[in-house]
C-alpha positions in Angstrom: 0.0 0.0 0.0 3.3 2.3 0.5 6.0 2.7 -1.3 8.4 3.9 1.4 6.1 6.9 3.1 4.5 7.3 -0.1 0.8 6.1 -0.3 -0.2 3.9 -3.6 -3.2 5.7 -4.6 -5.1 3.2 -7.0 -4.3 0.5 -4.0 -6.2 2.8 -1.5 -8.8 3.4 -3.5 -9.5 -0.4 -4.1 -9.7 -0.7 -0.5 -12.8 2.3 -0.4 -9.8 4.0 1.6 -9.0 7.1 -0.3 -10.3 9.1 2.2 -7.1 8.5 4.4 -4.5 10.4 1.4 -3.7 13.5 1.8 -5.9 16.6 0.8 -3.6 18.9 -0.8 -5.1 22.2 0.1 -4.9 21.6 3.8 -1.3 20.3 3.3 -2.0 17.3 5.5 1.3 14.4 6.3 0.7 11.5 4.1 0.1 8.1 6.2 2.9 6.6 7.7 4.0 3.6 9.7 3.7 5.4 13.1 1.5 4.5 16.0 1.3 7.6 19.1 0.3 10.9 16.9 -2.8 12.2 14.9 -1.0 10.2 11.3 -2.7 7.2 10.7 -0.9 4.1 11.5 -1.2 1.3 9.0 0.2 -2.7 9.9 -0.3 -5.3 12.6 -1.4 -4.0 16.0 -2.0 -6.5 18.9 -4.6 -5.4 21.5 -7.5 -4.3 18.8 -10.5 -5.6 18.1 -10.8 -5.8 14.3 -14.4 -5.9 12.6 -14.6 -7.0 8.7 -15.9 -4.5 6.6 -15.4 -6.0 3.5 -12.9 -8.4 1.8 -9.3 -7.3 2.2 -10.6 -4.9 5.1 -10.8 -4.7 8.4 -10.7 -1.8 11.2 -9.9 -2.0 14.8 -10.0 0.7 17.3 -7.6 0.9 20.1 -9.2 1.1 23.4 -12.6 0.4 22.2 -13.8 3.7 22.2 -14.2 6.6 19.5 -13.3 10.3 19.5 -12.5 12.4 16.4 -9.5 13.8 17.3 -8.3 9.9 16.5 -9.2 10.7 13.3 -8.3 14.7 12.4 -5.9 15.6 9.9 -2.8 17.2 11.0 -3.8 20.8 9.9 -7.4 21.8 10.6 -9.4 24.1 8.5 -10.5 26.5 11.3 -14.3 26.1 12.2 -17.1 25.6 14.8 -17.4 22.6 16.9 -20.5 20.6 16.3 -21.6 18.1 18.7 -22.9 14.6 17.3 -25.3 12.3 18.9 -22.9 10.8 21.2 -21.7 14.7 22.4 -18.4 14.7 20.5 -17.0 17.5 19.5 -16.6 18.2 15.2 -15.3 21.1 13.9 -17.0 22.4 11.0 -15.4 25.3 8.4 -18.2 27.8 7.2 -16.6 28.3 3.4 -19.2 30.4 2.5 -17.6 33.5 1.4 -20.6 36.3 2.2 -21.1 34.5 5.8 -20.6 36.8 8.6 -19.0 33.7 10.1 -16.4 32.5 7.1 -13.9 30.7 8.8 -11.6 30.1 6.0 -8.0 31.5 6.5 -7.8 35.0 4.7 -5.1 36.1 2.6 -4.1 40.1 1.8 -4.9 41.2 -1.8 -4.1 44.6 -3.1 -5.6 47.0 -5.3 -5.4 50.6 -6.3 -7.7 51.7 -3.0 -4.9 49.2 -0.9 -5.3 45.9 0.9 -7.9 44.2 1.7 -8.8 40.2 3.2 -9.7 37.9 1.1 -10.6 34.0 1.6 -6.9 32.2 0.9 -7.4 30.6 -2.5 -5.8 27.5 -1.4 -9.1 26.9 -0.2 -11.0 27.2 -3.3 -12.4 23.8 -3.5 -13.5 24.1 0.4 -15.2 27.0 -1.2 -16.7 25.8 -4.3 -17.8 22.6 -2.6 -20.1 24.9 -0.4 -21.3 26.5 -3.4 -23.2 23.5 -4.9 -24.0 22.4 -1.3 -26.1 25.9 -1.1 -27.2 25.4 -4.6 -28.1 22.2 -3.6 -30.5 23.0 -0.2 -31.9 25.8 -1.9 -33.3 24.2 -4.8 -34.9 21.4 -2.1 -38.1 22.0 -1.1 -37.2 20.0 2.3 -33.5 18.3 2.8 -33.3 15.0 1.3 -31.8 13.1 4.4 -29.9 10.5 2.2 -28.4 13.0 0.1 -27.9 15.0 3.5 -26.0 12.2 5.2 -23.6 12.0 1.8 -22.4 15.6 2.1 -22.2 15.7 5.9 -19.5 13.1 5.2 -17.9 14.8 2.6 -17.5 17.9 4.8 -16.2 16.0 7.7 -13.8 14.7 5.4 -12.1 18.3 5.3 -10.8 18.1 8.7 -10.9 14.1 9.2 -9.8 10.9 7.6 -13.4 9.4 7.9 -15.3 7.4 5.0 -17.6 4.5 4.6 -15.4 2.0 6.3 -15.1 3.9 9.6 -18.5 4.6 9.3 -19.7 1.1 9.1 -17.3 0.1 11.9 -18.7 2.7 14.3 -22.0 1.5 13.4 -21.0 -2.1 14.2 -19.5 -1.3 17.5 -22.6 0.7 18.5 -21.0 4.1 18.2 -22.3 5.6 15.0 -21.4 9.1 13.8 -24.1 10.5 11.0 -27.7 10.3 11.9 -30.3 12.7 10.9 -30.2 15.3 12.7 -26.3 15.9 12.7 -25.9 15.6 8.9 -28.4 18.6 8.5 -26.8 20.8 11.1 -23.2 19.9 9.6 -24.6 21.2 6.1 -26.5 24.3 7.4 -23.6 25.4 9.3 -21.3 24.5 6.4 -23.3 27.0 4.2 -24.7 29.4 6.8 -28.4 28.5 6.5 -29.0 32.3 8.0 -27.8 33.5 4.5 -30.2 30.8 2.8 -33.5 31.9 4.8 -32.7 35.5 3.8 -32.1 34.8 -0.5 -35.5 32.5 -0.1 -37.4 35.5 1.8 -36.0 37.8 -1.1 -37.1 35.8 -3.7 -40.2 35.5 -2.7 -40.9 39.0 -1.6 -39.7 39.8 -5.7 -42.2 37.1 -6.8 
């Protein structure tokens, strides 16, 4: 799966476990063979209780019990925390640049009338990925839960090396992550769903 430090990506992928490579605009450590820090640790470790998730895979958890910081990438995209169902703390970015509450990092840009803050443009697909997710709720009549649930994950992916496999552990082990209520508070916060209320009350003030 390595190739010295180096991650194989197609063999990672096979395994549904491209989730764990690095995302490049938060400049995150690729995974090594290290056991003690926040990098995921990849090999034999006695003491775990491994659950199959599919052929080829299998995840244990040391100590038995779940928290995210297990999970987070070395370099957090700065956010709010967001408690799940079990009271663990997520942080979520807002990348929505007209949010009062943007939490991307900014970067100076000049112009003839000086400088001014700007959201960094490393974070750009942060950014455009909350684009289509307000796109997205605001031409829903009501959330679709399923399709809810599928970009809560993708957003917790920002800041953690979580996909379907962990998921489907933590559900096996009785400590599941995404339910209902969670996923839509992960996506509202993700867009600010204040900004949302107020383009729907416009529109339909113009109509």
């Amino acid at each position: 799966m390595c190739n010295g430090d180096q991650p194989i990506a197609e063999k990672w992928n096979e395994l549904g476990l491209g989730h764990l490579l690095p995302i490049k605009l938060t400049g995150s450590a690729f995974p090594v063979h290290r056991v003690g820090d926040s990098s995921f640790a990849v090999g034999r470790m006695d003491g775990v209780e491994w659950r199959p998730i599919r052929d080829g895979l299998s995840i244990g958890l040391v100590g038995g019990h779940f928290h995210p910081q297990l999970i987070q990438r070395p370099e957090l995209i700065p956010g709010t925390e967001t408690k799940d169902r079990r009271g663990l703390p997520w942080i979520i970015p807002n990348a929505n640049p007209q949010s009062p509450y943007l939490s991307i990092p900014n970067e100076l840009s000049w112009g003839i009338d000086g400088p001014r803050l700007v959201p960094d443009e490393a974070y750009r697909p942060v950014m455009d990925l909350c684009v289509r997710t307000f796109a997205d709720v605001e031409s829903m009549a009501a959330i679709d839960q399923l399709w809810a649930a599928a970009r809560c994950l993708e957003i917790l992916q920002l800041n953690y090396r979580i996909g379907l496999p962990e998921l489907a552990y933590l559900e096996q082990i009785g400590q599941p992550v995404i339910d209902r209520e969670f996923a839509a508070r992960v996506v509202l916060w993700f867009i600010d769903f204040q900004l949302l209320e107020e383009i729907v009350k416009k529109k339909q003030a113009a109509e």
